[in-house]
Each structure stands twice: as C-alpha cells, then as structure tokens.
C-alpha positions in Angstrom: 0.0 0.0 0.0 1.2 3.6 -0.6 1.5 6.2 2.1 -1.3 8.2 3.1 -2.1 11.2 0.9 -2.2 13.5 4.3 1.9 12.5 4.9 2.6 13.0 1.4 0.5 16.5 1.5 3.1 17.4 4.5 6.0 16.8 3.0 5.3 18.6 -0.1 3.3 21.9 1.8 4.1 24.5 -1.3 3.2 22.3 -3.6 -0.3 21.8 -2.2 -0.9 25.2 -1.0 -0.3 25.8 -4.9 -2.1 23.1 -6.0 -5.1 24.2 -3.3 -5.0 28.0 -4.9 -4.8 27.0 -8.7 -8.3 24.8 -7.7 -9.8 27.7 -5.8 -8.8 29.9 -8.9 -10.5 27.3 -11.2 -13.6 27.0 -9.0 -14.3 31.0 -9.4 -13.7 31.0 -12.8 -16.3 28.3 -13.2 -18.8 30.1 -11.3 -18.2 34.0 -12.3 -18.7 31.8 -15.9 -15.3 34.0 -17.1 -13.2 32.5 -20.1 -9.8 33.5 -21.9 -10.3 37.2 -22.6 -11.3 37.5 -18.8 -8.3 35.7 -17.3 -5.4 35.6 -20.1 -2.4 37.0 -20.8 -1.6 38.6 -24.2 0.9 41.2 -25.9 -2.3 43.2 -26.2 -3.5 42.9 -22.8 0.4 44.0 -21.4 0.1 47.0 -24.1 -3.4 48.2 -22.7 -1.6 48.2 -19.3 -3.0 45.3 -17.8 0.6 44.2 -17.0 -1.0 42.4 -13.8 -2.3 39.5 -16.0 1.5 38.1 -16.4 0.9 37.2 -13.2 -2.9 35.9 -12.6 -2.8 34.4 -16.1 -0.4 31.9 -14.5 -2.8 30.6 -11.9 -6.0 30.8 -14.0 -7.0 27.8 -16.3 -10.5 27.4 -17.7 -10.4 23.7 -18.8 -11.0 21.0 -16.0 -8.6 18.8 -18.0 -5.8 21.9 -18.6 -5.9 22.3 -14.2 -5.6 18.3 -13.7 -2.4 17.8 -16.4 -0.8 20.6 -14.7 -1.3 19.8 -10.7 -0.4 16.3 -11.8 2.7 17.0 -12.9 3.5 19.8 -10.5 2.3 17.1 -7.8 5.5 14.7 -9.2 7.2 18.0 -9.2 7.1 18.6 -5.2 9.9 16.4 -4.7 12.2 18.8 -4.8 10.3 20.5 -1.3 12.2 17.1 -0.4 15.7 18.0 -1.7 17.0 19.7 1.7 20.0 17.9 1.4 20.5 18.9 -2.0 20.0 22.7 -1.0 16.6 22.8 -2.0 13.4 22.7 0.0 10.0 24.0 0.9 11.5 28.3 1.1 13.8 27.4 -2.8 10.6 26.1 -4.4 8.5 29.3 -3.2 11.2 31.5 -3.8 11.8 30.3 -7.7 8.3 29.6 -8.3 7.9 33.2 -7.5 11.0 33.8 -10.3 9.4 31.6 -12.9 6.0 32.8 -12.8 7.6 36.6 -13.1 10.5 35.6 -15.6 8.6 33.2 -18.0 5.6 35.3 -18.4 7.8 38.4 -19.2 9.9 35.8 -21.1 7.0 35.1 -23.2 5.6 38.5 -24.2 9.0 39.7 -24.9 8.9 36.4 -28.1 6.0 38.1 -28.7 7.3 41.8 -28.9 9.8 40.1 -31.7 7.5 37.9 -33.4 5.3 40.8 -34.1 7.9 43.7 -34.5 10.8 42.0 -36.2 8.9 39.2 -38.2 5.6 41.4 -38.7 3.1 37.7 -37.5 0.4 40.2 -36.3 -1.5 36.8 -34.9 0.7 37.1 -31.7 -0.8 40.3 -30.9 -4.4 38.9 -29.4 -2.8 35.4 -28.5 -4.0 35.0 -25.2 -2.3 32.5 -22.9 -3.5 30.7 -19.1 -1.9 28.2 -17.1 0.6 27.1 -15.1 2.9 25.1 -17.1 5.5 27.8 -17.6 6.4 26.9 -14.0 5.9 23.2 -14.5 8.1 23.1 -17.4 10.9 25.5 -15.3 10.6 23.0 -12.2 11.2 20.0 -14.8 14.0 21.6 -16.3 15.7 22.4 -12.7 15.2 19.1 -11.2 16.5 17.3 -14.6 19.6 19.4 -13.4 19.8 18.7 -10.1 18.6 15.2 -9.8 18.8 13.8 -13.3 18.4 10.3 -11.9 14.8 11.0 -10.5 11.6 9.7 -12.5 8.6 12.2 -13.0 5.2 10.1 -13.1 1.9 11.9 -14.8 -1.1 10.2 -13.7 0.3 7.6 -12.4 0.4 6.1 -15.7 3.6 7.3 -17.8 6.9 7.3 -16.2 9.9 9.9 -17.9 12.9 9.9 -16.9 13.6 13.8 -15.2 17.0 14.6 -17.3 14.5 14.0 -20.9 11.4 15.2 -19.3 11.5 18.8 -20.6 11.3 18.7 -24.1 10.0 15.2 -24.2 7.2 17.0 -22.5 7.3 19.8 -24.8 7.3 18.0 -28.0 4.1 15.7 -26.4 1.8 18.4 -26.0 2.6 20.1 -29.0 1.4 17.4 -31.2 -1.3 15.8 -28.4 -2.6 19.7 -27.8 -2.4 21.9 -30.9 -3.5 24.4 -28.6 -0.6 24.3 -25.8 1.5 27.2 -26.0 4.9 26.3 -27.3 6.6 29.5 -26.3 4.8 29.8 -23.4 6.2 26.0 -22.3 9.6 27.1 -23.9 9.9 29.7 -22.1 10.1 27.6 -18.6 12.7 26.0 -20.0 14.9 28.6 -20.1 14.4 30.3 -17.3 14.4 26.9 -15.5 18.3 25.8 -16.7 18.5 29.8 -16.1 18.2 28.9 -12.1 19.7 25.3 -12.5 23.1 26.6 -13.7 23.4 29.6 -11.2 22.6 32.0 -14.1 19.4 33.5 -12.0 20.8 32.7 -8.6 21.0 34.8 -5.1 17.3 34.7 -4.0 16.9 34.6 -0.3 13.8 35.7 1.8 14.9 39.3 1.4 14.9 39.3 -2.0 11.5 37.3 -2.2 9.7 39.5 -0.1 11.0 42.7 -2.0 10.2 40.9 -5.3 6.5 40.4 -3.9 6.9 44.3 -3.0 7.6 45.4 -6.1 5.3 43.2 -7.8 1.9 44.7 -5.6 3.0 47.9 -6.7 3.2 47.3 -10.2 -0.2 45.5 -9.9 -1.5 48.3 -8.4 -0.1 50.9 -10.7 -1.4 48.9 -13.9 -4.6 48.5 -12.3 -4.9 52.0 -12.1 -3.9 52.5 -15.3 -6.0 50.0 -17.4 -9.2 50.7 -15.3 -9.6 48.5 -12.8 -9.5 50.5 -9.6 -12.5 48.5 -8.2 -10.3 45.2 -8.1 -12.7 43.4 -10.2 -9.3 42.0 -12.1 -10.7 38.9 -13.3 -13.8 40.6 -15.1 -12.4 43.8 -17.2 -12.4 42.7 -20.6 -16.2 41.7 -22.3 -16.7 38.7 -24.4 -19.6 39.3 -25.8 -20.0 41.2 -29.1 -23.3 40.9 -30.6 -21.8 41.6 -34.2 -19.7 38.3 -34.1 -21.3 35.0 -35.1 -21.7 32.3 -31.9 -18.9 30.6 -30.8 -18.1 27.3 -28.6 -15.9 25.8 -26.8 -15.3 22.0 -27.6 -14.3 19.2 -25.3 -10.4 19.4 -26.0 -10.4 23.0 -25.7 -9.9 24.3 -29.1 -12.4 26.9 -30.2 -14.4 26.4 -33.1 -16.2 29.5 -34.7 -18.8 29.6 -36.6 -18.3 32.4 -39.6 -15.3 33.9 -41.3 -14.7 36.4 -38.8 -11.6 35.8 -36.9 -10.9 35.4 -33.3 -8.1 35.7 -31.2 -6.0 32.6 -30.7 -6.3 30.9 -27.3 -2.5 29.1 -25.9 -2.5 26.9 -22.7 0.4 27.0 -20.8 
C-alpha cells in the first residue's frame, strides 16, 4: 500500500498550498462563468496596461482537463520540497516559483514583442495565454539538473525519466494539444536551466519578499492604469459582441467559430 495522501501532502506543503490556490482559482472562474479574454495573458493585454495579468494568467486555467495535467505534474514536481539535502526545499521552491512565474511570463511577451515587430506575425498580438505550465516546465528543467536520476510520473500512468522530461514533454503536447502554447512551455525551459546553472541565482527571503513588494506595486499601478480600480481584475475585458457570429468551446479546448470572422487565438500554458 502507498503512504497516506495527508503524509505526502506534509512533505510537499508548497506544492499543495499551490495546488489548493490554482483549484480555488479554477472553482471562481467556473462560477463567475469568465473564459480566456477575462483571465489571459496577451501582448495586447500588457500594451493596454494590464501588465498584472502576467501574473494571474499563470494561476488561472479554464479547462477541468488543462488544471488536472498541470497539478499532476506539478504534484510529481514537489519532490524537490524534499531535496534539503540537495540545498533545496520547501522556502527554494517558493522563492523560484515566485521567479518563474515573473521571468517566464515576461519571457513570453517579450517572443511576442519580436515575433510581431521583427517578423511582422500580427497573430501574436491577441494570443491570449492561461496556465501554469510555464512553471511546471521551469521546475522539470531544474530538477532534470539537479537530480537527473529521479523519475517524473503523470497520472500515475507514464513514467519519464527527469533529465528528458522537458522537451519530451514539450514535443508531447505540441502534437497531443495543438493548442498548448509552445513558447509559453519554452519559455520555462529557459528560465528553469537559467536557475539550475546559477545564471538567475541569489534569492533569499529578502529578495522574495521585495520581489512580492515590487510586484503589488506594479499590480496596483497597472490596475490603475488600465481601469480597474474596483479590483474586479478577473472581469475587465467583455466577451460578448453581438456583431460576431456564436462561438463554442469543444471538449479538447480548441475553439471552433462559426463564420469567417476571426478570433483571437487561445494558448494553454
């Protein structure tokens, strides 16, 4: 028999407070019936000012199956809350999940910035992008680093070994999800053998805690700034346009519309 889940939840207590927040996120976006547009993160959204979303767009998913793939893999993940020994821990996976979730999501809209501006692909304007596999992908990356020997499970069904896992796992929801954000997955990577190889290094509680400083007052500022004074953050942007033809949301996730008038593309990451 396996071990308890309430031992396993107690050796791994960042990982399930994350887990625990991402659910709660994913239960209020259920009910307040709020999709993409709402929650995402775009180059258009950061232009507008609404700089925050790099941020929430990282715990938001709208898909029941997007919010399980991740917490299942970030689940295998927690081992490294584990890795005291190895000069890791609970306080080094909350203070670099705090650096991936900032680095990757900047990461990502500056590929965007040059897609758009030095390559003129005007789609990556309105791509909008949830999800927290930028920091899956980062934690993958550093524990393939750190501890290449260490297997990552998914499901408890498939079994990769750590030091492939990255882009084995990128290349596998490319072709398995069309809609998975390849940049946005990409772009854990690199920040993630950023932090393995001491090129992002030096974070201690100090630095954390200023880090979360400067990060409320950038929220705040861009919240002022795009409108949202009131703190309704999750429900700025309207998806509902009565001149657009109906669209709906299939079971995989990939939006189908019905007419020739385009929408903005949707990336899960």
């Amino acid at each position: 028999m396996g071990r308890p889940l309430f031992y396993e939840i107690l050796e791994k207590p960042a990982t399930s407070c994350i887990i625990a927040f991402c659910t709660a996120v994913w239960f209020y976006i259920q009910k307040k019936n709020l999709g993409y547009s709402h929650v995402g993160s775009s180059y258009e959204t950061a232009l507008e000012g609404h700089h925050w979303r790099i941020i929430t767009s990282a715990f938001s998913h709208i898909s029941i199956i997007h919010l399980v793939f991740n917490m299942s893999a970030l689940w295998s993940l927690g081992i490294v809350e584990q890795l005291d020994h190895m000069g890791l821990g609970s306080l080094y996976y909350l203070q670099y999940s705090l650096v991936l979730v900032v680095l990757s999501g900047g990461l990502v809209i500056a590929m965007y910035h040059v897609l758009i501006n030095r390559f003129k692909l005007e789609y990556f304007k309105r791509v909008t992008a949830v999800g927290y596999s930028c920091v899956v992908f980062g934690w993958m990356t550093i524990l393939s680093a750190k501890q290449p020997s260490t297997k990552l499970n998914l499901f408890g069904l498939l079994s990769l070994p750590i030091s492939f896992a990255p882009f084995e796992s990128l290349i596998f929801t490319s072709i398995i999800v069309p809609q998975a954000s390849f940049l946005g997955h990409l772009s854990g990577i690199i920040v993630g053998y950023g932090i393995a190889w001491g090129l992002i290094g030096g974070m201690n509680n100090f630095w954390a805690i200023s880090m979360l400083g400067w990060i409320g007052v950038v929220f705040v500022i861009s919240l002022k700034k795009s409108g949202a004074c009131d703190f309704e953050f999750l429900e700025i942007e309207s998806v509902t346009d009565p001149s657009l033809p109906s669209v709906r949301f299939l079971g995989n996730g990939r939006v189908l519309q019905m007419g020739s008038i385009p929408v903005a593309g949707v990336e899960l990451v």
